[in-house]
Backbone as CSV, one residue per row, in Angstrom:
resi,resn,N_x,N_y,N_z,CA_x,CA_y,CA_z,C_x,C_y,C_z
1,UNK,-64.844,-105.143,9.679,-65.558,-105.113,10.944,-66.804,-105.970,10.859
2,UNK,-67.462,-106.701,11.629,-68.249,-107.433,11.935,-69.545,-106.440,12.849
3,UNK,-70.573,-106.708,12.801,-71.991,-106.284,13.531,-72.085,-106.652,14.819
4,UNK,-72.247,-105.654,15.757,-72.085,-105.836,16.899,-73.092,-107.134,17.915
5,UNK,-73.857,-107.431,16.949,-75.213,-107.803,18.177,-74.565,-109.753,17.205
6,UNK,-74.726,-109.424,15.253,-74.788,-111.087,14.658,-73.717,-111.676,14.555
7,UNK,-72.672,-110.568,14.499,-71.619,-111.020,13.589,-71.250,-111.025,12.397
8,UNK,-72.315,-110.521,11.406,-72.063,-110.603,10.094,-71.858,-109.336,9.435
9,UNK,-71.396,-109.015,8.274,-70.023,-107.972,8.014,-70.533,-106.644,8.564
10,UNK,-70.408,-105.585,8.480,-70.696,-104.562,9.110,-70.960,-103.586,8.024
11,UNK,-72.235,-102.802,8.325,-72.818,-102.012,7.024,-72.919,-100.426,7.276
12,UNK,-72.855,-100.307,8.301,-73.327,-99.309,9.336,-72.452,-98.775,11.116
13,UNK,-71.985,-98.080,11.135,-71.691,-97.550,12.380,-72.035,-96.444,12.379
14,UNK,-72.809,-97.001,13.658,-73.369,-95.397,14.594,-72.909,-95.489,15.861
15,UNK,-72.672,-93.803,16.517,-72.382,-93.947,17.688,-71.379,-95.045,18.506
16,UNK,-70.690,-95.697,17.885,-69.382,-96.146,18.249,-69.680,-98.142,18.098
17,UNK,-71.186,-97.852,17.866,-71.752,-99.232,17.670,-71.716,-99.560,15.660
18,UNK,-71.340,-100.776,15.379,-71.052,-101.409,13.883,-72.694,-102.381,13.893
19,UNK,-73.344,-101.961,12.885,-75.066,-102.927,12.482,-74.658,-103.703,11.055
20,UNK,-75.111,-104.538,10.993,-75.362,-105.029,9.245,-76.465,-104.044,9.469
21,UNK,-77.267,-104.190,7.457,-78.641,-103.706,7.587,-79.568,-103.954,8.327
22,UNK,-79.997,-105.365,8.822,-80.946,-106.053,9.183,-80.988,-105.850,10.548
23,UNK,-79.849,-105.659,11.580,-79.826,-105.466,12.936,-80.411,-104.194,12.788
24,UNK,-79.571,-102.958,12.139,-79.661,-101.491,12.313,-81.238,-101.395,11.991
25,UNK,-81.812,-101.808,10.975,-83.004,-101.410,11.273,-83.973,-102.048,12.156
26,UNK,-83.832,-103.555,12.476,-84.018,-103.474,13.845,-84.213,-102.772,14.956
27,UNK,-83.020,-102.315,14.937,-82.505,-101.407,16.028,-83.818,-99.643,16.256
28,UNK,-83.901,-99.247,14.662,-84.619,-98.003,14.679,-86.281,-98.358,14.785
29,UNK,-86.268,-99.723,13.913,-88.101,-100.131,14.505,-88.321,-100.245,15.737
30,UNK,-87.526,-100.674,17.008,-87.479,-101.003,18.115,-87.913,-99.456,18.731
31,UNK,-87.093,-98.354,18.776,-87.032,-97.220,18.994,-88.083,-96.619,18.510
32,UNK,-88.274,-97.065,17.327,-89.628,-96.284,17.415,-91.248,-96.578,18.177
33,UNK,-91.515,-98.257,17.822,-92.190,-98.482,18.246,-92.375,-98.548,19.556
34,UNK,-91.018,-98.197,20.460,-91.125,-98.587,21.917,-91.853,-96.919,22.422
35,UNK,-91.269,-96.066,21.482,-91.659,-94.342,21.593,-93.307,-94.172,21.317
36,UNK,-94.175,-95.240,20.512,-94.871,-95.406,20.457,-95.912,-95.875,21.865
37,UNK,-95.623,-96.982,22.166,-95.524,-97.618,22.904,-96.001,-96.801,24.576
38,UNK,-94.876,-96.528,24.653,-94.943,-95.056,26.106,-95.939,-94.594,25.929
39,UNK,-95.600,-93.659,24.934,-96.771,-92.828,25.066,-98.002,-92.854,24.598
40,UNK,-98.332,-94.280,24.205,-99.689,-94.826,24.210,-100.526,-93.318,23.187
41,UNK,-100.058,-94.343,21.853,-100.090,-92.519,20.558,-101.653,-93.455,20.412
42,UNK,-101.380,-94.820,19.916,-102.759,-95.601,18.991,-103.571,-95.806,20.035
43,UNK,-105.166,-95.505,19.689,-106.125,-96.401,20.282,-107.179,-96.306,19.899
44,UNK,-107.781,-97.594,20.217,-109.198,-98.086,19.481,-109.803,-96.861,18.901
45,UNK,-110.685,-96.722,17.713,-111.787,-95.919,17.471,-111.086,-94.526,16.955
46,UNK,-109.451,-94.506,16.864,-108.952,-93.605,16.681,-109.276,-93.120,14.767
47,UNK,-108.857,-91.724,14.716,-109.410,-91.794,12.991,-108.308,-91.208,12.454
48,UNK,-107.149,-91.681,12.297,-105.753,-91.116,12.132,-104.992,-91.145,10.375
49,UNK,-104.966,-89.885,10.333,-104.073,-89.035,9.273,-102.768,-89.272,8.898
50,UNK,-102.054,-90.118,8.271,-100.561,-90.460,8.045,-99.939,-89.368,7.007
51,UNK,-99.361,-88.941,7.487,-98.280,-88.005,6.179,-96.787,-88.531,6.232
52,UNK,-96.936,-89.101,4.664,-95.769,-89.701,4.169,-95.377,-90.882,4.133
53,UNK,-94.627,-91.996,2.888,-94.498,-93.074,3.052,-93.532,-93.685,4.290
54,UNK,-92.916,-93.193,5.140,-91.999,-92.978,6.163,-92.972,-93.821,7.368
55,UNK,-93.902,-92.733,7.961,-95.114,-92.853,8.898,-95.497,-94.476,8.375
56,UNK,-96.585,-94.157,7.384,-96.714,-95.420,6.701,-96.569,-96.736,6.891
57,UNK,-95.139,-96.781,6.822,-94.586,-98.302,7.238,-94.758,-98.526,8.361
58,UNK,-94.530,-97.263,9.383,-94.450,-97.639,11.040,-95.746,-97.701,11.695
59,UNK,-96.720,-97.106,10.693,-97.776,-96.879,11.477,-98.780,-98.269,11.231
60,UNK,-98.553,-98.490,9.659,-99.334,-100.032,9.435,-98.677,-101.025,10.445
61,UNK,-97.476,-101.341,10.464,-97.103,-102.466,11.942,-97.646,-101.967,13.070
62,UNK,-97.558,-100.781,13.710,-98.153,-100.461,15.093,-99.410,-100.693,15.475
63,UNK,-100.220,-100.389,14.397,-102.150,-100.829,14.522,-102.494,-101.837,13.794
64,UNK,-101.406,-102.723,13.144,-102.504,-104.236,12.885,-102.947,-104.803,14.078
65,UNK,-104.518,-104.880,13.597,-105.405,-105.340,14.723,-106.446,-104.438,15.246
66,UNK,-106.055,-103.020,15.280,-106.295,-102.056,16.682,-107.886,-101.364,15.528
67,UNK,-108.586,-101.861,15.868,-109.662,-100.722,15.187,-109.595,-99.714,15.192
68,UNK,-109.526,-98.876,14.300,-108.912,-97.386,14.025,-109.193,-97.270,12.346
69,UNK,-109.832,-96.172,12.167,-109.656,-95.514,10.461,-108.609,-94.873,10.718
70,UNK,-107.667,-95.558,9.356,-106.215,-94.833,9.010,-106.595,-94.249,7.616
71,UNK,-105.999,-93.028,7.746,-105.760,-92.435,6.211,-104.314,-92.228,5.752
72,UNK,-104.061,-92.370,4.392,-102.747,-92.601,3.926,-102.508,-90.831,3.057
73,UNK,-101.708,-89.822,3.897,-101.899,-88.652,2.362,-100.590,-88.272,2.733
74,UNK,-99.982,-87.685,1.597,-99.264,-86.870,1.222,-98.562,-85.717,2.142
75,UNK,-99.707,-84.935,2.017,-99.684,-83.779,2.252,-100.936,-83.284,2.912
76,UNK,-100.589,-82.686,4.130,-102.093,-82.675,5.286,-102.549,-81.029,4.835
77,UNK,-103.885,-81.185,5.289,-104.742,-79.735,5.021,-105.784,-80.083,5.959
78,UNK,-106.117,-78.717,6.651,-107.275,-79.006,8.074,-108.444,-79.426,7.362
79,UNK,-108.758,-78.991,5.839,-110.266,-79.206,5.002,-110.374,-80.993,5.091
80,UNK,-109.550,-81.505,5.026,-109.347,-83.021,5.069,-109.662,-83.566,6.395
81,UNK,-108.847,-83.163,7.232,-109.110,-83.598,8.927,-110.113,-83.154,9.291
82,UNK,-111.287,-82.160,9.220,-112.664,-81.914,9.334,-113.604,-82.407,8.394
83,UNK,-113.421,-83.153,7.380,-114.126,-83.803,6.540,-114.149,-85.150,6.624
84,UNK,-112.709,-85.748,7.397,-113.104,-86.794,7.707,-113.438,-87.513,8.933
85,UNK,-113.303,-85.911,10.035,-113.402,-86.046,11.289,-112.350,-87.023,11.649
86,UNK,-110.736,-86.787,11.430,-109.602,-86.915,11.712,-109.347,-86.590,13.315
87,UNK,-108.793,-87.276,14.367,-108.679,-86.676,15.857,-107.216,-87.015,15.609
88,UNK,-106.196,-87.624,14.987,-104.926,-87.559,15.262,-104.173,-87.548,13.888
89,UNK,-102.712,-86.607,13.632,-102.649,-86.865,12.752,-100.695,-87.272,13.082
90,UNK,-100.210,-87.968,11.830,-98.996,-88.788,12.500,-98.139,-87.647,10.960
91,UNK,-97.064,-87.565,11.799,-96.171,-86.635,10.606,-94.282,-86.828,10.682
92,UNK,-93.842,-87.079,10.165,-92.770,-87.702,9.993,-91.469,-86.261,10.475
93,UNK,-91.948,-85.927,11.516,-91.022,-85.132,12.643,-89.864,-85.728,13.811
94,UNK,-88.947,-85.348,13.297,-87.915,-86.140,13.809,-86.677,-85.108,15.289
95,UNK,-86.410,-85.839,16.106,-85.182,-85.712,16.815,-84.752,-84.296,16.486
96,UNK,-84.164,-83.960,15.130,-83.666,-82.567,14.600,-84.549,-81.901,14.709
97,UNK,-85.718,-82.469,13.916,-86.732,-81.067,13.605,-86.954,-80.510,14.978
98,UNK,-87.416,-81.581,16.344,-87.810,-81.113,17.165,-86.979,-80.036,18.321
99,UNK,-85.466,-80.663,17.678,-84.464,-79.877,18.799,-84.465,-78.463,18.141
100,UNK,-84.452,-78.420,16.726,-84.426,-76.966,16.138,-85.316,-76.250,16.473
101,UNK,-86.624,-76.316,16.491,-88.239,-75.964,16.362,-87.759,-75.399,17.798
102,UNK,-87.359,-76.217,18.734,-87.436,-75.666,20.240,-86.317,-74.229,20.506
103,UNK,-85.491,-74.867,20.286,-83.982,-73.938,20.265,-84.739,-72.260,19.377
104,UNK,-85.360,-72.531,18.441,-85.126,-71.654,17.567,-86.620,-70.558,18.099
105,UNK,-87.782,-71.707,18.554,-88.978,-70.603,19.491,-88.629,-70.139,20.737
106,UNK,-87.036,-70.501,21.516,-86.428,-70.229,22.772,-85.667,-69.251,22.572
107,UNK,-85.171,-69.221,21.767,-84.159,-68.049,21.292,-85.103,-66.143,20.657
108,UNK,-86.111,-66.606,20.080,-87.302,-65.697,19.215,-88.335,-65.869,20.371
109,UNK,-88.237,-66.213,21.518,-89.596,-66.207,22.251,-90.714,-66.274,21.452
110,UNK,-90.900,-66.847,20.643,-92.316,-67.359,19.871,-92.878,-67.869,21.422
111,UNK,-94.004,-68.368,20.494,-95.359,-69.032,21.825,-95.867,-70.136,20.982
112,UNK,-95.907,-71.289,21.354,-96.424,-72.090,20.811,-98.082,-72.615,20.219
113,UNK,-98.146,-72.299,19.666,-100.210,-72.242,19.170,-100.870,-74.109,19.474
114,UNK,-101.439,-73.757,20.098,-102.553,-75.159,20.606,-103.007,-75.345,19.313
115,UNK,-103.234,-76.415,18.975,-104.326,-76.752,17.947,-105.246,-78.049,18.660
116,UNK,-106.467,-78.123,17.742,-107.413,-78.984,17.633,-107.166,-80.637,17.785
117,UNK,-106.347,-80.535,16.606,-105.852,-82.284,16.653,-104.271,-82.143,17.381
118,UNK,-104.631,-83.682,17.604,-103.613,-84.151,17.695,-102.183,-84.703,17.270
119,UNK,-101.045,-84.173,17.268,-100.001,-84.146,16.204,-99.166,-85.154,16.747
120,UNK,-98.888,-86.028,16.256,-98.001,-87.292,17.024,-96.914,-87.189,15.903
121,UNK,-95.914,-87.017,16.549,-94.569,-86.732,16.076,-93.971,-88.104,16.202
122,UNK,-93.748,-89.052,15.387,-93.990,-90.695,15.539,-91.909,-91.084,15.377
123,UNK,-91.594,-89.839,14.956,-90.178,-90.460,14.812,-89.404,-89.321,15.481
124,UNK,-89.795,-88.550,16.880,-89.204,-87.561,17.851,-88.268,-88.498,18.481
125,UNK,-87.536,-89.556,18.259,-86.382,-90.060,19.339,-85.661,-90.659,18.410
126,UNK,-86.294,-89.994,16.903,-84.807,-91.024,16.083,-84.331,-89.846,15.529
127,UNK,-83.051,-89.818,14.837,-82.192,-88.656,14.192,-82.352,-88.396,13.343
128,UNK,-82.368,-86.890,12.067,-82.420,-87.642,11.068,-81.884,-88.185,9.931
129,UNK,-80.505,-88.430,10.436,-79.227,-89.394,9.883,-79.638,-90.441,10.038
130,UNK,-80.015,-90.778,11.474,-80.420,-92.440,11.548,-81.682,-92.915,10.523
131,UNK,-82.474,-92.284,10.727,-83.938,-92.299,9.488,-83.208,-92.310,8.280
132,UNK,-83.061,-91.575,8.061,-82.071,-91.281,6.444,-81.791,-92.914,6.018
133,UNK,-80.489,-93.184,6.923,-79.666,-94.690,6.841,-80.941,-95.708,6.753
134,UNK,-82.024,-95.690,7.559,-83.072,-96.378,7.931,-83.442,-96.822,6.187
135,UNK,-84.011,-95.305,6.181,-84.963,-95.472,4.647,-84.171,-95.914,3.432
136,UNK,-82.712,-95.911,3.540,-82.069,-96.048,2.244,-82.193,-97.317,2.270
137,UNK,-81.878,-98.441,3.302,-81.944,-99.950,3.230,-83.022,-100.308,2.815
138,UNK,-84.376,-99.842,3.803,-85.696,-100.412,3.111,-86.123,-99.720,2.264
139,UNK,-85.458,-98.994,0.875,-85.827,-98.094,0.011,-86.962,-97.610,-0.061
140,UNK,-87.177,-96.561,1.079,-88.701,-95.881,1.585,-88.383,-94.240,1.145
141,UNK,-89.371,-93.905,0.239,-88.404,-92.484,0.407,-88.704,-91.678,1.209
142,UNK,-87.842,-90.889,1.960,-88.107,-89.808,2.974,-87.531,-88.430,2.559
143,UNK,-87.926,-87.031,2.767,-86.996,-85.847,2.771,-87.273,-85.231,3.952
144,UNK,-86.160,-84.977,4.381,-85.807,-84.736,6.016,-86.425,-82.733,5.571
145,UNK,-87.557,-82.485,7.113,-88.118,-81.292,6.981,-87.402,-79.892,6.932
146,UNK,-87.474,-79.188,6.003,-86.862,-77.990,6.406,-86.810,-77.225,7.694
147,UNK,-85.646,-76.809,7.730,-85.305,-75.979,9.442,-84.401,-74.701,9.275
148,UNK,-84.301,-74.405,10.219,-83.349,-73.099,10.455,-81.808,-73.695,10.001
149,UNK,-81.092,-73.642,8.890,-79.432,-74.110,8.728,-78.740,-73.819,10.136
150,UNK,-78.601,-72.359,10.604,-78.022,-71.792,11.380,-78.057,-72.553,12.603
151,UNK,-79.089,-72.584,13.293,-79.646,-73.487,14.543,-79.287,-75.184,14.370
152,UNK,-79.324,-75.593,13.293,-78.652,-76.525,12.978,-77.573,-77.146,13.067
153,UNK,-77.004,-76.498,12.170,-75.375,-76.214,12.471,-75.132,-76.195,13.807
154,UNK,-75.133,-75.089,14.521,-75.249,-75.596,16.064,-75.556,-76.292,16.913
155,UNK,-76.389,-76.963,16.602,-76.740,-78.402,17.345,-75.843,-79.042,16.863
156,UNK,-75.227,-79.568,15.709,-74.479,-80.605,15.351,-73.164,-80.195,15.687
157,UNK,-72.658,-79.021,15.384,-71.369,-78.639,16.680,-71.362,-79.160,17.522
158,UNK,-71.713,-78.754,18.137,-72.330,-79.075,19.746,-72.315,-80.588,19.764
159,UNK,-73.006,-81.094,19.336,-73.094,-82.445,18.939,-72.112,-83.547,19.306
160,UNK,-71.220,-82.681,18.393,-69.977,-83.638,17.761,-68.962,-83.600,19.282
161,UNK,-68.881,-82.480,20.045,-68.396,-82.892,21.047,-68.830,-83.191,21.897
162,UNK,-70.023,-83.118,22.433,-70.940,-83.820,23.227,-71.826,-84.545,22.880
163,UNK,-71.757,-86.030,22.434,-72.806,-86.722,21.241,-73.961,-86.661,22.267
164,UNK,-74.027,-86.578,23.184,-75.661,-86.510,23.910,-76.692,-85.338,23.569
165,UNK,-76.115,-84.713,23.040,-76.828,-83.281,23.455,-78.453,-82.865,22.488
166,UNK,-78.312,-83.732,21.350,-79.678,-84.119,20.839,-81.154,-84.720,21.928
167,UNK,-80.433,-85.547,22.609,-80.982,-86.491,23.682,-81.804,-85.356,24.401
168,UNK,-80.271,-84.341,25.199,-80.301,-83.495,26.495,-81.798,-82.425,26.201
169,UNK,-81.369,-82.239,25.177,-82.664,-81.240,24.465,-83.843,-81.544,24.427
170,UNK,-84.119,-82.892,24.039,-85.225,-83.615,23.866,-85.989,-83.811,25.039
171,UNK,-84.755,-84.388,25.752,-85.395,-84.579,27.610,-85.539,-83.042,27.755
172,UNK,-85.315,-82.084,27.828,-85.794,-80.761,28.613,-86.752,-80.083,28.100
173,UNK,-87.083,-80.440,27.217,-87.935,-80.385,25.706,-89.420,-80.981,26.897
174,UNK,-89.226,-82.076,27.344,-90.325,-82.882,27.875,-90.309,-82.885,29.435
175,UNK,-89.261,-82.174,30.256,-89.298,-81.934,31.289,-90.351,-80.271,31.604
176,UNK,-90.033,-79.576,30.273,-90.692,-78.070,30.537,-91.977,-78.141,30.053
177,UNK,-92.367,-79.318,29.302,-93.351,-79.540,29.043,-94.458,-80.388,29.951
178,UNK,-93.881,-80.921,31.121,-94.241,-81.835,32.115,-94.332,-83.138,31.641
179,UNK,-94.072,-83.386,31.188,-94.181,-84.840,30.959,-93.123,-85.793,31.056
């Protein structure tokens, strides 16, 4: 098989579409940065928190240029974001995490807790199969966040016969949220 967009051999099929490497990740920088983009996450004077080499990559292309203190960590703790007077912090939350997190405080009527900063969920419209595939080409390492198996599993059921339904979630996800 050949790559849908160059022509050259095929490394990757998703969703009924064939990528070499170089298109496919194309394809997920595009998506992300356009998710970026919308919702207008970066701006000037911002003092932003990266967790994980994942963020990292996407977040150094998104703000070359943009005056902003970036911090590069690991692993976030509020003693850090009040010490360095942090207002946003970027965390490598994905598509799954977010459909589970929802499904699973809808089901348990949890309530969702406000916080202080700002949490920009920088990879909420990619999968995290597609990330996965992403990071193995540009050998970035990522580990996809722990979740509920159960709730899981069910989404990807679900899934498999309705490939939208990650999407459907996401949009109602942001319709009940107004936005």
């Amino acid at each position: 098989m050949k790559c849908d967009f160059c022509k050259n051999g095929c490394e990757i099929e998703d969703e009924n579409r064939h990528y070499c490497s170089s298109c496919y990740c194309r394809f997920i920088e595009k998506k992300v940065r356009r998710f970026g983009r919308e919702g207008k996450l970066f701006r000037k004077g911002d003092r932003i928190a990266v967790v994980g080499e994942l963020c990292r990559y996407f977040v150094k292309s998104m703000t070359s240029g943009l005056p902003a203190k970036i911090f590069y960590i690991n692993k976030f703790n509020k003693e850090f974001a009040k010490k360095n007077k942090v207002n946003k912090i970027v965390i490598p939350w994905t598509m799954d995490d977010e459909a589970v997190n929802f499904i699973d405080s809808f089901m348990s009527n949890k309530k969702v807790e406000k916080e202080d900063l700002k949490i920009v969920r920088l990879l909420r419209n990619v999968k995290d199969d597609e990330i996965a595939a992403f990071c193995r080409l540009k050998g970035i390492k990522f580990e996809k966040n722990k979740k509920r198996e159960d709730i899981q599993q069910l989404i990807d059921d679900v899934n498999k016969r309705c490939a939208e339904t990650k999407f459907c979630i996401l949009k109602s996800i942001g319709q009940m949220k107004g936005k």
